[in-house]
DRENDO-1510 file (C-alpha; in Angstrom, 1 decimal, always signed):
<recs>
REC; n; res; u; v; w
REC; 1; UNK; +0.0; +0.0; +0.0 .
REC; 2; UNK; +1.3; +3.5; -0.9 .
REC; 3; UNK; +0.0; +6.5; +1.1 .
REC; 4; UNK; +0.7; +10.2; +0.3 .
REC; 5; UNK; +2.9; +12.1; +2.7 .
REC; 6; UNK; -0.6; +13.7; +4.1 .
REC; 7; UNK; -1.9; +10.3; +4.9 .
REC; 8; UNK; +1.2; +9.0; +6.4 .
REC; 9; UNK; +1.0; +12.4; +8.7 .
REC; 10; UNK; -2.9; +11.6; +9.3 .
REC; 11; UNK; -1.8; +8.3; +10.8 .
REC; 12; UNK; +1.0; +8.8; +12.7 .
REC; 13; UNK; -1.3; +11.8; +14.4 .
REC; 14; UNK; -4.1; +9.1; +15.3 .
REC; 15; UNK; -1.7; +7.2; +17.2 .
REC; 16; UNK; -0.1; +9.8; +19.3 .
REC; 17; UNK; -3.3; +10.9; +20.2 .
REC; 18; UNK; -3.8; +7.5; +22.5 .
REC; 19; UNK; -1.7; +7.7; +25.8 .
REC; 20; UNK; +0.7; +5.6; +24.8 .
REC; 21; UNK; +0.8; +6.6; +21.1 .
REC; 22; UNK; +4.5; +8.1; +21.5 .
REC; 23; UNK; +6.0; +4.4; +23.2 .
REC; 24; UNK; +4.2; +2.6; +19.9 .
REC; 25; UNK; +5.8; +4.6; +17.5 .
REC; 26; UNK; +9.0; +4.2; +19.4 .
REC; 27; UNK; +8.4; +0.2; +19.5 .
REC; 28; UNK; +7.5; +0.2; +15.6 .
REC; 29; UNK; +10.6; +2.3; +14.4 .
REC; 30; UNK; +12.9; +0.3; +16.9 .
REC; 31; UNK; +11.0; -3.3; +15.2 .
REC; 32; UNK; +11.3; -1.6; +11.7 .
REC; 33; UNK; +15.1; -1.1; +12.4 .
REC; 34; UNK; +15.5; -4.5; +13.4 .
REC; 35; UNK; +13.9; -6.1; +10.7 .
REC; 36; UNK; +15.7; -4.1; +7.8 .
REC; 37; UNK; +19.0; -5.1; +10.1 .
REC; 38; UNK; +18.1; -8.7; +9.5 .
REC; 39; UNK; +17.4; -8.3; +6.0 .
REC; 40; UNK; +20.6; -7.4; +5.5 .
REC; 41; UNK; +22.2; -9.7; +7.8 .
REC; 42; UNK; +20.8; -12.5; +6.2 .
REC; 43; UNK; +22.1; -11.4; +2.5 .
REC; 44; UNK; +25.3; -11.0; +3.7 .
REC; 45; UNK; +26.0; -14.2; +5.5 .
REC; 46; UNK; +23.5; -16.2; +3.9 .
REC; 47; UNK; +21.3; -16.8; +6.6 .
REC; 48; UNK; +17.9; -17.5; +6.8 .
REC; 49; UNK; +14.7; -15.5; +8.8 .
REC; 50; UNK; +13.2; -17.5; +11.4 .
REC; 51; UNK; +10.4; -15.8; +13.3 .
REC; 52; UNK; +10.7; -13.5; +16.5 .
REC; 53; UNK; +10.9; -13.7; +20.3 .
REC; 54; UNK; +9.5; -11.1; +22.6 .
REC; 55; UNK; +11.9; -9.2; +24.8 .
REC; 56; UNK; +11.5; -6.3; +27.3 .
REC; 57; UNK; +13.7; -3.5; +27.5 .
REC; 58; UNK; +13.9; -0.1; +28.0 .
REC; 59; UNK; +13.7; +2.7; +25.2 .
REC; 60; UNK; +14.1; +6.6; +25.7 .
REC; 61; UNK; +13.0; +5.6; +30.1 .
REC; 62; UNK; +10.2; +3.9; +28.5 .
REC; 63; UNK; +9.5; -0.2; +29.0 .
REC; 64; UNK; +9.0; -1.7; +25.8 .
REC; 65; UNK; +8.1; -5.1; +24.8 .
REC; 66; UNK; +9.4; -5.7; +21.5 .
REC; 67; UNK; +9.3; -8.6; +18.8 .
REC; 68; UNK; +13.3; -9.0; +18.3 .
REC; 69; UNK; +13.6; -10.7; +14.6 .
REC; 70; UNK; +15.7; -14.1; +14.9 .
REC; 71; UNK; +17.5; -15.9; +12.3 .
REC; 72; UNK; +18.1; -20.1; +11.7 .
REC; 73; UNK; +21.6; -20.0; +12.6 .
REC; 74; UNK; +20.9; -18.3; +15.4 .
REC; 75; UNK; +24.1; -15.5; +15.3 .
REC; 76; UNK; +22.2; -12.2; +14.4 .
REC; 77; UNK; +21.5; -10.1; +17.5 .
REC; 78; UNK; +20.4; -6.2; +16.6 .
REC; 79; UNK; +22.5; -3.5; +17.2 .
REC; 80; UNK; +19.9; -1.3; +18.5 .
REC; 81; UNK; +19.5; -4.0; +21.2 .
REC; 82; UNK; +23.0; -3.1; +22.5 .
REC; 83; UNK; +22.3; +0.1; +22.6 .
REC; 84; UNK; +18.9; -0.2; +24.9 .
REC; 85; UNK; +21.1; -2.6; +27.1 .
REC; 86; UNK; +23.3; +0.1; +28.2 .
REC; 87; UNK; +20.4; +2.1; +29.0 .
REC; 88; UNK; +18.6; -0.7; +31.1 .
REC; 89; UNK; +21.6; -1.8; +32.9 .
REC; 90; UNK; +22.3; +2.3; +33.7 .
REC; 91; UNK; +18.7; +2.2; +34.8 .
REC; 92; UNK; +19.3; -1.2; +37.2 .
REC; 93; UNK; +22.6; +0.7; +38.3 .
REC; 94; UNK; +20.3; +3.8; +39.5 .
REC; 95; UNK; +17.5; +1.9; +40.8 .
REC; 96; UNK; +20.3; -0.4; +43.6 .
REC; 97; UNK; +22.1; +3.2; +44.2 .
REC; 98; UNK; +18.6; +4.9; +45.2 .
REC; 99; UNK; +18.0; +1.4; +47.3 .
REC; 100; UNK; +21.5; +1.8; +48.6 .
REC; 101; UNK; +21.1; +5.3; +49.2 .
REC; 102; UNK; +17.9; +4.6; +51.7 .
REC; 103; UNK; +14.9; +4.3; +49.7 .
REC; 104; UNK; +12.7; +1.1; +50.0 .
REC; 105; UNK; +12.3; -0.8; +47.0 .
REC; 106; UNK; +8.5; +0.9; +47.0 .
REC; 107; UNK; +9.8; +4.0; +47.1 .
REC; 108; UNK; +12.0; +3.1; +44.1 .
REC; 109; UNK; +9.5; +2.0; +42.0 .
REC; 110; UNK; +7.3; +4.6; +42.7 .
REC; 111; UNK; +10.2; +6.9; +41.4 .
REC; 112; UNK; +10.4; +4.9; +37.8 .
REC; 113; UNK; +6.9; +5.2; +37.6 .
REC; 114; UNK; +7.0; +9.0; +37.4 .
REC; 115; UNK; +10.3; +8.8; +35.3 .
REC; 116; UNK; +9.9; +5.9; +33.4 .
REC; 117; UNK; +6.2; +5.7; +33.0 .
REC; 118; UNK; +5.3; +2.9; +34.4 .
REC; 119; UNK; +5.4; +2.0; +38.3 .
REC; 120; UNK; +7.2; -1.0; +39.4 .
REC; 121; UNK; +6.7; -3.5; +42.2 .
REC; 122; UNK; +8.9; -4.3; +45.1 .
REC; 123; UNK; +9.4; -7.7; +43.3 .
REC; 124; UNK; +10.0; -6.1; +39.8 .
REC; 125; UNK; +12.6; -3.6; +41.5 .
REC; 126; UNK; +14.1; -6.0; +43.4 .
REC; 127; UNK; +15.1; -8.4; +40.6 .
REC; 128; UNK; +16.5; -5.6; +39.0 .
REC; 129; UNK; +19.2; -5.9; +41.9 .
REC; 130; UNK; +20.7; -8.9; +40.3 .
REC; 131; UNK; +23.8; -7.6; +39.1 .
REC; 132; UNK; +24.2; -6.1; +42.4 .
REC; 133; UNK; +23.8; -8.9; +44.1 .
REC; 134; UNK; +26.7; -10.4; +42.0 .
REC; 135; UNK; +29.0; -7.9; +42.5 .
REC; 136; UNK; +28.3; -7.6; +46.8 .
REC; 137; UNK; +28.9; -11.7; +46.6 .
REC; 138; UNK; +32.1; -11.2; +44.7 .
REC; 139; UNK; +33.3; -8.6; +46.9 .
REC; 140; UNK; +32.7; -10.2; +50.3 .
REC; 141; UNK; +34.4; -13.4; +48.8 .
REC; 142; UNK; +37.4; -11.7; +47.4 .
REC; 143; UNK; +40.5; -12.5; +47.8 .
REC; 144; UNK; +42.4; -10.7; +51.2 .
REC; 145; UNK; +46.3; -9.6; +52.4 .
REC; 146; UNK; +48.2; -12.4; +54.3 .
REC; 147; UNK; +49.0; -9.9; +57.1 .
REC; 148; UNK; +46.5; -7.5; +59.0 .
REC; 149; UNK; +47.7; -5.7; +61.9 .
REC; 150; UNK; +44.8; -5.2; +63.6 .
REC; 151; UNK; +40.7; -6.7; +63.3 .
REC; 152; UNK; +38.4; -4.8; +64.8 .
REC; 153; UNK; +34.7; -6.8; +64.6 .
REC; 154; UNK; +31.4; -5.4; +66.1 .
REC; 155; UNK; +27.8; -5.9; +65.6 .
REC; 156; UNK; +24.9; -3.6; +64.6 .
REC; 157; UNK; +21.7; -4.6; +65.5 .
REC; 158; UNK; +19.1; -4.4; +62.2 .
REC; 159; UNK; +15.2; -5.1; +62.4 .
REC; 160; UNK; +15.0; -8.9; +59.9 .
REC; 161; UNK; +11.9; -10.8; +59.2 .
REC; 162; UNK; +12.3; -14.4; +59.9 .
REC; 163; UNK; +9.1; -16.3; +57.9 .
REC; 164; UNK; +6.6; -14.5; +60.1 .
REC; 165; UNK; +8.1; -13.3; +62.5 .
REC; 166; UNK; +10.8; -10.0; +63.0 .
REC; 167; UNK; +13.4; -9.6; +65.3 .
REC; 168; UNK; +16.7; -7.5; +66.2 .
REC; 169; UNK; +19.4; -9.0; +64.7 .
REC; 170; UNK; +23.3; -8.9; +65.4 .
REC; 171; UNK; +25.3; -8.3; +61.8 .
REC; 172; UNK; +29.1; -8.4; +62.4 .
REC; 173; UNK; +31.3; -6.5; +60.5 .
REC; 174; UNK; +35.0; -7.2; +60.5 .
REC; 175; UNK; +37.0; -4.0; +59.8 .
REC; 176; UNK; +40.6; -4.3; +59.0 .
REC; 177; UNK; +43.6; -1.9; +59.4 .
REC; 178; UNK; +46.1; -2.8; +56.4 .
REC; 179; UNK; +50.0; -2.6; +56.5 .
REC; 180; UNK; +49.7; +0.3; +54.5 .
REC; 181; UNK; +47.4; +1.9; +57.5 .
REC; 182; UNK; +44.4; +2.0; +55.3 .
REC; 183; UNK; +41.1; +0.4; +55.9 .
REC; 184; UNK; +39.0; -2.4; +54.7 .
REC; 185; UNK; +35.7; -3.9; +55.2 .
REC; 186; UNK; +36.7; -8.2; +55.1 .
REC; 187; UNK; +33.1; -8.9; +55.9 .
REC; 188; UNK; +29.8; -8.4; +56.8 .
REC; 189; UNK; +28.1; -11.8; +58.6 .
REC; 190; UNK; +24.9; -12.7; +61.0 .
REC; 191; UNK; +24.7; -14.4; +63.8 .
REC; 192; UNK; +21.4; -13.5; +65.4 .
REC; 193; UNK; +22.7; -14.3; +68.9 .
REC; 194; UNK; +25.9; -12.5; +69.0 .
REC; 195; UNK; +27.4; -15.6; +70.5 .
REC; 196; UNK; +30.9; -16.8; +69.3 .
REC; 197; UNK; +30.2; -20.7; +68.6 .
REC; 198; UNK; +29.8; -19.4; +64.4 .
REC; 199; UNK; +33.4; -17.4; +65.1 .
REC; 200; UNK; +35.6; -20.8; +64.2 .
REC; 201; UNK; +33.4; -20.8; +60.8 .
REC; 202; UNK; +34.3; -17.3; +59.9 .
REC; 203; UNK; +38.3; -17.4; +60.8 .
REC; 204; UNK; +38.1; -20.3; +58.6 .
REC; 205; UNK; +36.7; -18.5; +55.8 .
REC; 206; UNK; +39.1; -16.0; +56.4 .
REC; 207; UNK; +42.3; -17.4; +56.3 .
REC; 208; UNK; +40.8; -19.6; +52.7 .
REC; 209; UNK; +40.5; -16.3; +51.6 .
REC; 210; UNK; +44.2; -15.4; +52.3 .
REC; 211; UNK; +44.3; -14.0; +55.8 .
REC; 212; UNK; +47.5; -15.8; +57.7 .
REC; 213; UNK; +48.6; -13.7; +60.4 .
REC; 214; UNK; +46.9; -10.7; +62.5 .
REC; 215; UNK; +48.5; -8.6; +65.1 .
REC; 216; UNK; +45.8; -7.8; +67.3 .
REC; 217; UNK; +41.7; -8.2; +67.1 .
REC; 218; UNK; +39.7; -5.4; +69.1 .
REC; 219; UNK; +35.9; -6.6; +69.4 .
REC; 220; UNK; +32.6; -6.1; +71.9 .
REC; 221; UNK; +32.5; -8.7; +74.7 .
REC; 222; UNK; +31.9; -11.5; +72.8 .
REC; 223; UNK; +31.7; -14.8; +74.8 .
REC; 224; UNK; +35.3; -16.8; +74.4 .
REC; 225; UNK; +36.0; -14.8; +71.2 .
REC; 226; UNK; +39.7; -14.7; +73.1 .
REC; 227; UNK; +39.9; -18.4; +72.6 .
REC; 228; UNK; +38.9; -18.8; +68.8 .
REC; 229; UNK; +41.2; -15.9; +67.8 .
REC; 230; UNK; +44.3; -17.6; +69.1 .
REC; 231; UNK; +43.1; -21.1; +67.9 .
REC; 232; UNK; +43.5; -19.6; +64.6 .
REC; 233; UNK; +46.2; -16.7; +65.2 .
REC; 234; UNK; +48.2; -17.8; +67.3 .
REC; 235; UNK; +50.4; -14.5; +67.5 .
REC; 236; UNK; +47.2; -12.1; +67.6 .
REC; 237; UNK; +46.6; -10.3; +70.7 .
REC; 238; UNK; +42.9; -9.9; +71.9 .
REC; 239; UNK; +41.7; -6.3; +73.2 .
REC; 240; UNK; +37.9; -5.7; +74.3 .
REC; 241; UNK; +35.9; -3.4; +73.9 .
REC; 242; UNK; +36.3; -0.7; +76.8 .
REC; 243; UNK; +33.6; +1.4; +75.7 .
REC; 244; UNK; +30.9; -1.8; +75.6 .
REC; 245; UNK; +32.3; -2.2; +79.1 .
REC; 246; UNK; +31.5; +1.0; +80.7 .
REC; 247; UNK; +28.2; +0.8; +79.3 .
REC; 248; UNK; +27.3; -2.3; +80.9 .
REC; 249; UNK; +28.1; -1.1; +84.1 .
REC; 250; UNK; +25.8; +2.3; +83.7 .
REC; 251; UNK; +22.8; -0.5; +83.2 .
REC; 252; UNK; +23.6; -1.7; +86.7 .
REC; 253; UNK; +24.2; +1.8; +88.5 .
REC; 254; UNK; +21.1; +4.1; +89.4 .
REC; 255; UNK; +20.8; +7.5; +88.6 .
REC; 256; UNK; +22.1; +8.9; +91.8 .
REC; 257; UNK; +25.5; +6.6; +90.9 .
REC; 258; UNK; +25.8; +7.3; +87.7 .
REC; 259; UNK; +28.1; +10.5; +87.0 .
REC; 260; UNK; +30.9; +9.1; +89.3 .
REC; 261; UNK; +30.7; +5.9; +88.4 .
REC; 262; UNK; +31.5; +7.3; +84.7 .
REC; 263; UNK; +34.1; +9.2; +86.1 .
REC; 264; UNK; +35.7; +6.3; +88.2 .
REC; 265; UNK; +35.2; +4.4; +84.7 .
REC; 266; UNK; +37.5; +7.5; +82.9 .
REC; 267; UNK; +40.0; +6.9; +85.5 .
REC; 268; UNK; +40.4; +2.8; +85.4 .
REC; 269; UNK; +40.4; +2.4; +81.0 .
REC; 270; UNK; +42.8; +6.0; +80.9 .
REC; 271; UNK; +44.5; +5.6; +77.5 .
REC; 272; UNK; +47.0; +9.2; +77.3 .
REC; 273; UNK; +49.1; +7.9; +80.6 .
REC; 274; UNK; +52.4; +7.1; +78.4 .
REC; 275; UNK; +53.8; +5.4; +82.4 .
REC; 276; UNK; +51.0; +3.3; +82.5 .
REC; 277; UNK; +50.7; -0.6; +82.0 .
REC; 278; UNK; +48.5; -3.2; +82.5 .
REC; 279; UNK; +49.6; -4.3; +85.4 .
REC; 280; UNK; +48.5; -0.6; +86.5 .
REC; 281; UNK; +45.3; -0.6; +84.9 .
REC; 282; UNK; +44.1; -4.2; +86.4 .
REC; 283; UNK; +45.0; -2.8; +89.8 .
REC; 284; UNK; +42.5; +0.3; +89.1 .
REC; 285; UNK; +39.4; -1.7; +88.0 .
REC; 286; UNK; +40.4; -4.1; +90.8 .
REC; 287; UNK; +39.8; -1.2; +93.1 .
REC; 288; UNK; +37.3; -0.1; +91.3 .
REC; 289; UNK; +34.9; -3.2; +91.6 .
REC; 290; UNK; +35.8; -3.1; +95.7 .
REC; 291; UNK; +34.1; +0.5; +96.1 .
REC; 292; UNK; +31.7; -0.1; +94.5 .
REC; 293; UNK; +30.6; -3.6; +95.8 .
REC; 294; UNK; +29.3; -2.0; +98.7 .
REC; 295; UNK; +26.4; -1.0; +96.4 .
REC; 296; UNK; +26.1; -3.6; +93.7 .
REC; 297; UNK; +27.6; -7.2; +95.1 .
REC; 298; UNK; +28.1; -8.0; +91.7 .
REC; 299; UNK; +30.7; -5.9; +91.0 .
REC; 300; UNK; +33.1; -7.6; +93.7 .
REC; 301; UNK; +33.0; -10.8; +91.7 .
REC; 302; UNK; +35.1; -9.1; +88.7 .
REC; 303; UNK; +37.9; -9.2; +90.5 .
REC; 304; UNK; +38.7; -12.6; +90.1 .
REC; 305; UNK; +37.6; -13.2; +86.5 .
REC; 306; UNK; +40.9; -13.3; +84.8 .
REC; 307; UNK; +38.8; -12.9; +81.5 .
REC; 308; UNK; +39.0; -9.2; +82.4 .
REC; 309; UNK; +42.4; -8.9; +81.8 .
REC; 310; UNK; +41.7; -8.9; +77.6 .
REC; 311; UNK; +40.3; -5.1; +78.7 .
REC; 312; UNK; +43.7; -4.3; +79.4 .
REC; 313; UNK; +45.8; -5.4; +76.8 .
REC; 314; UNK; +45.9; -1.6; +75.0 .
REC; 315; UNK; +48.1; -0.8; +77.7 .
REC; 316; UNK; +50.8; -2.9; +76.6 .
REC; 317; UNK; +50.9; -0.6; +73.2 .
REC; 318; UNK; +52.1; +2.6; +72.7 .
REC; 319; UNK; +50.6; +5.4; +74.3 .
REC; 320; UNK; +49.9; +7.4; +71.2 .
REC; 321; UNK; +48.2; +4.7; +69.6 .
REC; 322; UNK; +45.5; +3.4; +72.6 .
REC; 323; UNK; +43.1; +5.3; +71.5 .
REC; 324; UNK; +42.5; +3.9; +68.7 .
REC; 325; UNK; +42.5; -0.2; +69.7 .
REC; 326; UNK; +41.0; +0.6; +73.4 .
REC; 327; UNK; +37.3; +0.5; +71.8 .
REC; 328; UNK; +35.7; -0.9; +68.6 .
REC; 329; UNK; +34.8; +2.9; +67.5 .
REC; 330; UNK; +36.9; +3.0; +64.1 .
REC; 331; UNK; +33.8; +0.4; +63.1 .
REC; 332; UNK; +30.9; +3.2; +65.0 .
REC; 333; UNK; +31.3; +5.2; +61.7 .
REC; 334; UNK; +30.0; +2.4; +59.2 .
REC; 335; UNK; +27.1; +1.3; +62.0 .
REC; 336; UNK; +26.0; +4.9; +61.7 .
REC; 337; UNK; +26.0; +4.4; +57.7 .
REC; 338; UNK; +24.2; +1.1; +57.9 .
REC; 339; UNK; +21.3; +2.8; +59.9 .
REC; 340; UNK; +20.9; +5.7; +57.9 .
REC; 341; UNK; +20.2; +3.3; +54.9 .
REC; 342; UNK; +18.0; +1.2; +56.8 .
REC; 343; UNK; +16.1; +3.7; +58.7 .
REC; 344; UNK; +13.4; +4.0; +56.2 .
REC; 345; UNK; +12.8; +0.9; +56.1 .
REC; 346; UNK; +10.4; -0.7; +58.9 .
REC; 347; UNK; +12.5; -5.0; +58.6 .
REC; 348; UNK; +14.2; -6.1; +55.7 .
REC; 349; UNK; +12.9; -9.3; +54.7 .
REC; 350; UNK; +15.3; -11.3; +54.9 .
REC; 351; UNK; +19.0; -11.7; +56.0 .
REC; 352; UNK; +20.3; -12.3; +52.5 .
REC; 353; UNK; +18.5; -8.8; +51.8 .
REC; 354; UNK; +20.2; -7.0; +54.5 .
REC; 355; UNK; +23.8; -8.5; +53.7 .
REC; 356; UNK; +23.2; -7.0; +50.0 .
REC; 357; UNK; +22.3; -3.8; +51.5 .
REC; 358; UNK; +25.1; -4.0; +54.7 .
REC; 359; UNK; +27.6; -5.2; +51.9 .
REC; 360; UNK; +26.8; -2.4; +49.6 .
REC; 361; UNK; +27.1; +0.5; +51.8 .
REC; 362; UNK; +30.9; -1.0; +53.0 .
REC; 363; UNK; +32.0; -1.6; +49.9 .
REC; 364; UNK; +31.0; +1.9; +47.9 .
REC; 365; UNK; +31.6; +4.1; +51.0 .
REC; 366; UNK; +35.2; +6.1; +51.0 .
REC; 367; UNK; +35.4; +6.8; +55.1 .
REC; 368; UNK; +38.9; +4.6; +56.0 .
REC; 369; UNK; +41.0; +5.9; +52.7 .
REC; 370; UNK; +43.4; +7.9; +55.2 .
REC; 371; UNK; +46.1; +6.7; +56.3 .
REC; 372; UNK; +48.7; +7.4; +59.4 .
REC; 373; UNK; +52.0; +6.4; +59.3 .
REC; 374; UNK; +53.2; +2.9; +60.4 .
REC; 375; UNK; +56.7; +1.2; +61.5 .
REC; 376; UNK; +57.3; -2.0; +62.8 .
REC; 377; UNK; +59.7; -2.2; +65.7 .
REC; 378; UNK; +60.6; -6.2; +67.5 .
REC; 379; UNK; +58.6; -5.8; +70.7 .
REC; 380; UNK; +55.3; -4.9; +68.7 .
REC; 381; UNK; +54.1; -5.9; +65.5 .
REC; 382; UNK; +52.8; -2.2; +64.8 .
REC; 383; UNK; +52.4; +1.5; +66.6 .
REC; 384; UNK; +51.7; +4.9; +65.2 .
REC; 385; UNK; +53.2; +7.9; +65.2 .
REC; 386; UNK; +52.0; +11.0; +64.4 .
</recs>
């Protein structure tokens, strides 16, 4: 059929006038394209048309479903498909980096709909996250350093549904200090209980990965976590967590007690005393725990659990450098990170969600790039100095 340029006008006008008149015109020209492409294809190469297969994709932020032209020896693929595959995998890229950012995967597809068009579901934006998924997996599997001078692991606490059910649970992440003095995330792992029975499992993994020797590990109170760190490093000191210390004994205090108990606290876990040791500082909390027995009985029986001692071990570094390995506060930065992206979010649903999510913010987020200088001396693997 041959229609003047007037009628060809007449109907392209009738089509744009529906609502989604623009998108068919777009999925004609695009199947026209491909078509003509196959034509010559086939001429060229000999080859033979062999029907179509549907395919969705994105076009100018539109979805289209298009009917891609196939050939019998199966080799011809459209240019103008390449092209709209860059644009749906920059879309993908935005859609995990707004999720990333904080929005819920509602909110997400709420925000295509009035780009794109169309609104998406939580499902539909979620399996967009595919490639992101991939490239977490790959990064939390990667391969490490043989030598860390210092672990620091602590737990965030993030709202997870459970089949019907939603709890608080503990996600570890296991900051590393580098030779170089920079910082890495080695990995992100749950354990709902923030026991340490799963802690041989993850050393394992660890050292498979590379990891063969680590100066010192800094973490929260976790129960025996001395013991598996030196099952598997044998040289690696253990320091906890001071900071998760004092707060456990201002739950115990009341109000009246408080302030001097925290100031009593500021003068047992002192890091800027360059004369002091641990023999020192186990003498202080020792005294410490007897005055204040008087008003919480519990307090007295401290003093002869030797698993206190691991409190202390920052004093047997150098002054300048106990602020840093007294507490697990390098990691306070990321939790604070992790929070903000899930604070929108009432539970994610699952744990291998909030690993994705968890995993994603440590691995695009640039906060442990500085570095301060580092020498090795023979008493101690590592100090600082400023």
């Amino acid at each position: 059929m041959n229609f003047t340029q007037t009628q060809n006008y007449e109907i392209l006008e009738n089509i744009i006038k529906h609502g989604s008149g623009i998108e068919e015109i777009l999925r004609m020209s695009l199947e026209i394209l491909m078509k003509a492409e196959r034509h010559e294809h086939n001429f060229s190469n000999g080859d033979l048309s062999n029907g179509y297969r549907f395919r969705k994709t994105y076009g100018q932020g539109k979805l289209l479903e298009l009917k891609v032209p196939r050939t019998r020896n199966g080799n011809f693929y459209p240019m103008i498909l390449g092209l709209l595959r860059d644009q749906e995998e920059e879309a993908r890229q935005i859609a995990f980096k707004l999720y990333g950012a904080g929005l819920t995967t509602e909110q997400v597809g709420d925000l295509f709909g009035e780009i794109y068009g169309k609104s998406y579901s939580s499902s539909q934006v979620s399996r967009m996250f595919d490639y992101a998924r991939e490239d977490v997996a790959a990064w939390l599997t990667r391969r490490l350093d043989s030598y860390y001078p210092i672990l620091y692991i602590d737990a965030t606490f993030i709202a997870t549904r459970r089949v019907d059910s939603v709890s608080k649970e503990a996600y570890f992440t296991i900051l590393a200090v580098k030779e170089d003095t920079s910082r890495e995330v080695l990995a992100v792992v749950n354990n709902p209980t923030e026991g340490s029975s799963f802690w041989n499992d993850i050393f394992t993994d660890l050292k498979e990965r590379g990891v063969k020797e680590v100066g010192l590990v800094v973490s929260d109170g976790l129960t025996g976590i001395e013991t598996v760190v030196q099952n598997h490093f044998k040289m690696a000191d253990v320091q906890l967590c001071t900071v998760h210390l004092q707060r456990e004994f201002q739950k115990k205090v009341k109000v009246k007690h408080k302030a001097e108990v925290a100031e009593d606290l500021r003068q047992v876990f002192a890091y800027d005393d360059k004369y002091d040791s641990m023999k020192k500082g186990m003498e202080k909390f020792h005294l410490f725990c007897e005055k204040w027995s008087k008003h919480y009985p519990s307090f007295g029986d401290k003093i002869t659990n030797e698993r206190y001692r691991y409190y202390f071990t920052y004093l047997n570094y150098d002054y300048r450098i106990r602020s840093m390995i007294y507490t697990t506060n390098w990691i306070e930065r990321l939790n604070r990170d992790y929070k903000r992206t899930t604070r929108m979010r009432g539970a994610l649903p699952c744990i291998e969600a909030t690993i994705l999510l968890l995993g994603y913010v440590a691995m695009t987020r640039n906060a442990y790039h500085f570095k301060v200088t580092l020498f090795l001396n023979e008493k101690q693997k590592f100090r600082w100095d400023y």
